[in-house]
C-alpha positions in Angstrom: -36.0 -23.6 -5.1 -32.2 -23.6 -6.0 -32.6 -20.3 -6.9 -33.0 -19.4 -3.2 -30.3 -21.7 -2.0 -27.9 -20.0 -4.4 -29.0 -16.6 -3.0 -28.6 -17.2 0.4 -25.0 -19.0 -0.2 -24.0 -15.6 -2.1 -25.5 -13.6 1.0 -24.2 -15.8 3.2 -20.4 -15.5 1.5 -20.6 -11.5 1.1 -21.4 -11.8 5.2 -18.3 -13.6 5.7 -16.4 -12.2 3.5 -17.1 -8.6 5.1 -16.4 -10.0 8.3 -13.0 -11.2 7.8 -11.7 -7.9 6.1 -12.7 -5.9 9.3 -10.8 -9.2 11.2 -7.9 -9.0 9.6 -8.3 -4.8 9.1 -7.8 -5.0 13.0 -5.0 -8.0 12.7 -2.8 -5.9 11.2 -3.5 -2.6 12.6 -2.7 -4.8 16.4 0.8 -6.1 14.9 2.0 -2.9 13.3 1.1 -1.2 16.6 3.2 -3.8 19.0 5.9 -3.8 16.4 6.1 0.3 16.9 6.2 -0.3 20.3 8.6 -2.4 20.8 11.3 -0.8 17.9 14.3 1.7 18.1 14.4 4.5 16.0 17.3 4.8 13.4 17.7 6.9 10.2 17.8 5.4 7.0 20.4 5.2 5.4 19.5 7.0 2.5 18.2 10.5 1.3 16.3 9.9 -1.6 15.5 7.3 -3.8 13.4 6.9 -7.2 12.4 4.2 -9.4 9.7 1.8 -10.2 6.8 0.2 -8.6 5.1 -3.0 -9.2 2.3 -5.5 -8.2 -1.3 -4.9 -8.4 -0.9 -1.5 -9.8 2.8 -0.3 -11.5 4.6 2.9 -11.4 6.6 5.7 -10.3 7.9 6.0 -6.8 10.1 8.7 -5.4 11.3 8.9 -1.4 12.1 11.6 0.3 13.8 11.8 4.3 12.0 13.8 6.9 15.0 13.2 8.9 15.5 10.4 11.6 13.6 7.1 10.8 10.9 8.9 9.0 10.4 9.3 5.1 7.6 10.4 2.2 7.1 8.5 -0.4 5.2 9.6 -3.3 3.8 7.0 -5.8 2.3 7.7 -9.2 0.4 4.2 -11.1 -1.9 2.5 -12.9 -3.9 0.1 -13.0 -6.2 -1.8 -15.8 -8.3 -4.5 -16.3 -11.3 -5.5 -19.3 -14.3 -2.9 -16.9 -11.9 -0.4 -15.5 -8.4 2.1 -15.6 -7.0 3.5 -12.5 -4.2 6.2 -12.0 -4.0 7.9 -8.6 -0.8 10.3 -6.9 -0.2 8.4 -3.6 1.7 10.4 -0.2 2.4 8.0 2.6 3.8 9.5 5.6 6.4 6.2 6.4 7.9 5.5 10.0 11.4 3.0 9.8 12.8 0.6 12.2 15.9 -1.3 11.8 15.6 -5.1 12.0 18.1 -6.0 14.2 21.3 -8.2 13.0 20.6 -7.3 9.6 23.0 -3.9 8.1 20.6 -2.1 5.6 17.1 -4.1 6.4 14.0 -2.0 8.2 10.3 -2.8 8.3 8.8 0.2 8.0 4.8 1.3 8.7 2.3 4.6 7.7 -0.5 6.3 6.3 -1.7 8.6 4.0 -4.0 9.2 1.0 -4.4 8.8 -2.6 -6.3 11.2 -5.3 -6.9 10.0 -8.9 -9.6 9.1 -11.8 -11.2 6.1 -12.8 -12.8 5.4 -15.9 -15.6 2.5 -16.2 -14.7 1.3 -19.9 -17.9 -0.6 -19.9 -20.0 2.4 -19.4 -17.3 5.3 -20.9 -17.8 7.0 -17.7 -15.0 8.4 -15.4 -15.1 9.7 -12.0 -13.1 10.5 -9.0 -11.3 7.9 -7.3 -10.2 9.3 -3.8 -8.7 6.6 -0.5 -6.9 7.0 2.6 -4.0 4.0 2.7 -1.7 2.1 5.3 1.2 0.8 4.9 3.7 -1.9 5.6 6.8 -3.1 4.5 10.3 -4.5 4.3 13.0 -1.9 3.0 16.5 -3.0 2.1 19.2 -0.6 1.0 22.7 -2.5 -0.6 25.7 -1.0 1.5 27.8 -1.2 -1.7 25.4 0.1 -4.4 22.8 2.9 -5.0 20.3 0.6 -5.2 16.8 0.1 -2.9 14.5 -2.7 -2.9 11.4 -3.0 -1.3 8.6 -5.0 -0.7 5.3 -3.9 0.6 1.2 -4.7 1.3 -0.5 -1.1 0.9 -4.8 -1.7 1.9 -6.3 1.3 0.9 -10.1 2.3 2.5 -11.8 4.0 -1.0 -14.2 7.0 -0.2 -14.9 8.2 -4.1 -16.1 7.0 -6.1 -18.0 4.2 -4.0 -17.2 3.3 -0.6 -14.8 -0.1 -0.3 -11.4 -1.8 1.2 -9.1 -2.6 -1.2 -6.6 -5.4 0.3 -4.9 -6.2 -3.2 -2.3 -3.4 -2.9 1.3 -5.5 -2.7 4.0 -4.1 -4.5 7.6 -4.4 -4.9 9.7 -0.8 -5.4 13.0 -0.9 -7.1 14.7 2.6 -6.9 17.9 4.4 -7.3 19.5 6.2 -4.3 20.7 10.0 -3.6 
């Protein structure tokens, strides 16, 4: 008998659970939309920029301008944990608005996709790990240094090797500017 009971709380959970990623899935997507809406365009105020990448999966990040308020950043990381090892090559497409009253501060929003390997270290097995991603962030460039911080939540939907939405992708990007 407690068996079932225990069953139908997991089912119960995992019901919920998927319910309130597609929720706040279309949250977010609402927000970043009125934000766009509402924003001025205005060029960053930097070219390029590398450096470093951390949160739930650390690495390399290089941006790139595409002129105006739009930029490409490409992010190569890793991640581990005891049943699994991650690295994919991120490209996010990245739009830029100023916040307003604030000299070197944007939010910025995108999309793009990610290609990469996993390996399953309780099986030894690897396989393809392939997503599209969002983004959203806060980008702050120093006026008296080359230096760029930024902080930002990247969900990613995973189509290879299973099917699943990964919320857990905040990172904070510390890169030199050019």
């Amino acid at each position: 008998m407690h068996g079932i009971i225990i069953v139908s709380l997991i089912f119960t959970f995992k019901l919920y659970t998927n319910h309130m990623k597609k929720v706040f899935t279309i949250l977010c997507l609402t927000v970043i939309a009125t934000f766009a809406i509402q924003s001025a365009a205005q060029a960053q105020s930097y070219k390029n920029a590398i450096g470093g990448r951390f949160g739930a999966a650390n690495g390399v990040t290089f941006k790139t301008s595409l002129g105006e308020n739009k930029m490409l950043d490409l992010i190569a990381n890793f991640r581990s944990n005891n049943n699994y090892n991650y690295f994919r090559v991120t490209a996010l497409y990245e739009v830029y608005k100023p916040i307003s009253g604030t000299r070197g501060l944007n939010w910025y929003y995108g999309g793009g996709g990610s290609v990469g390997s996993v390996k399953y270290k309780p099986y030894n097995s690897s396989d393809l790990y392939l997503s599209v991603d969002g983004v959203l962030g806060l980008d702050y460039k120093f006026a008296d240094a080359p230096i760029n911080l930024s902080l930002d939540w990247k969900p990613a939907i995973q189509l290879a090797p299973d099917t699943d939405f990964d919320a857990s992708g905040v990172g904070l990007s510390l890169r030199f500017t050019f």
